[in-house]
C-alpha positions as CSV (number, residue, x, y, z in Angstrom):
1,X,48.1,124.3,127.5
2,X,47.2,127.9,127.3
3,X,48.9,131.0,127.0
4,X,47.5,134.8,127.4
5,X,50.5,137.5,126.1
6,X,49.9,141.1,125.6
7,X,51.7,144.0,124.3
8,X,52.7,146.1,127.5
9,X,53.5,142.8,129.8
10,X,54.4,139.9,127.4
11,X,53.5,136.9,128.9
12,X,50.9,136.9,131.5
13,X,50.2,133.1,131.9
14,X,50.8,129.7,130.8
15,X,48.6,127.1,132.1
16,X,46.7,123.8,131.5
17,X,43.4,125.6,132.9
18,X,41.5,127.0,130.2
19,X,38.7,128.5,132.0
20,X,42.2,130.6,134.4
21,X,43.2,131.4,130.6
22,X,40.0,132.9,129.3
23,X,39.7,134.8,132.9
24,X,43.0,136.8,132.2
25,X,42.7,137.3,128.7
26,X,39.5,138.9,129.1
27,X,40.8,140.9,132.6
28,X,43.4,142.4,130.4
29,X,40.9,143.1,127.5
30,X,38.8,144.9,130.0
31,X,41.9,146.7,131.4
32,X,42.9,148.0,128.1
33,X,39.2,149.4,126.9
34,X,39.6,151.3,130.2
35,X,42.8,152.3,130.2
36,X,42.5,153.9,126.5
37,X,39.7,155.5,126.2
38,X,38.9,156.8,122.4
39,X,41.5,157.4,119.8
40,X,44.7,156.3,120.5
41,X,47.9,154.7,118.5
42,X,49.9,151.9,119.2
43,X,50.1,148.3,118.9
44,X,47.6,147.4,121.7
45,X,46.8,143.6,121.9
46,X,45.8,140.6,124.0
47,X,46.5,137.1,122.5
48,X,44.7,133.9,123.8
49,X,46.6,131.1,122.2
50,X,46.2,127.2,122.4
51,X,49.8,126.0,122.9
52,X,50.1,122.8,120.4
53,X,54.3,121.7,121.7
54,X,56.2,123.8,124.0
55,X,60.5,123.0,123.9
56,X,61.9,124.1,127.4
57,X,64.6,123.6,129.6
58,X,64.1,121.1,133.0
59,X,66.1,120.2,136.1
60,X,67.0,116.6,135.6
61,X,67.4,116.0,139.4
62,X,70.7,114.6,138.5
63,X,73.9,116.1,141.0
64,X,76.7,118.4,139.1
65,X,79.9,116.0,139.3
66,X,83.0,118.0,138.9
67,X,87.2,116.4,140.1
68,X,88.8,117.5,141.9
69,X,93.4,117.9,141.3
70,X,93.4,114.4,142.0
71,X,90.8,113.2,139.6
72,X,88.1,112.3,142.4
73,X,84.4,113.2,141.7
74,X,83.4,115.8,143.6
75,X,79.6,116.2,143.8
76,X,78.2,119.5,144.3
77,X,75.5,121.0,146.8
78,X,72.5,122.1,145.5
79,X,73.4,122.2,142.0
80,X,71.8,119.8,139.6
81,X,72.0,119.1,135.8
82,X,69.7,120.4,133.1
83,X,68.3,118.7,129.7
84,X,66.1,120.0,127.3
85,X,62.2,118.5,126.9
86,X,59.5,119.0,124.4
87,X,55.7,118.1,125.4
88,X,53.3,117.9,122.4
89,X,49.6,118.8,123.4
């Protein structure tokens, strides 16, 4: 996995496709060396990083069940559960 961050947008991509990666990084890096031409201050940068584990939420797939006054499980449209995952690269 591959990310390319910068200081003006922050993230611009994560993906598994290093040569998409090294495309946007150097894009940007071309952007920048045209955009400030000469001397100028400021903490301009592009990063190209290897990602080695990325923790992030996913959608389980699993229905929300709520109960209703009665105590009978109520499932609910469109609204699924959430857990935590962590892939190691």
């Amino acid at each position: 996995m591959w990310i390319v961050w910068s200081y003006d947008d922050g993230v611009l991509c994560i993906t598994d496709d290093r040569e998409k990666a090294v495309s946007e990084y150097e894009e940007t890096k071309q952007w920048y060396k045209d955009m400030f031409d000469g001397e100028f201050d400021g903490d301009e940068r592009v990063i190209l990083a290897k990602v080695e584990k990325v923790f992030y939420c996913h959608d389980t797939g699993k229905p929300v069940i709520e109960y209703d006054d009665e105590g009978n499980e109520i499932e609910l449209k469109d609204e699924t559960y959430w857990d935590w995952k962590e892939d190691t690269f």
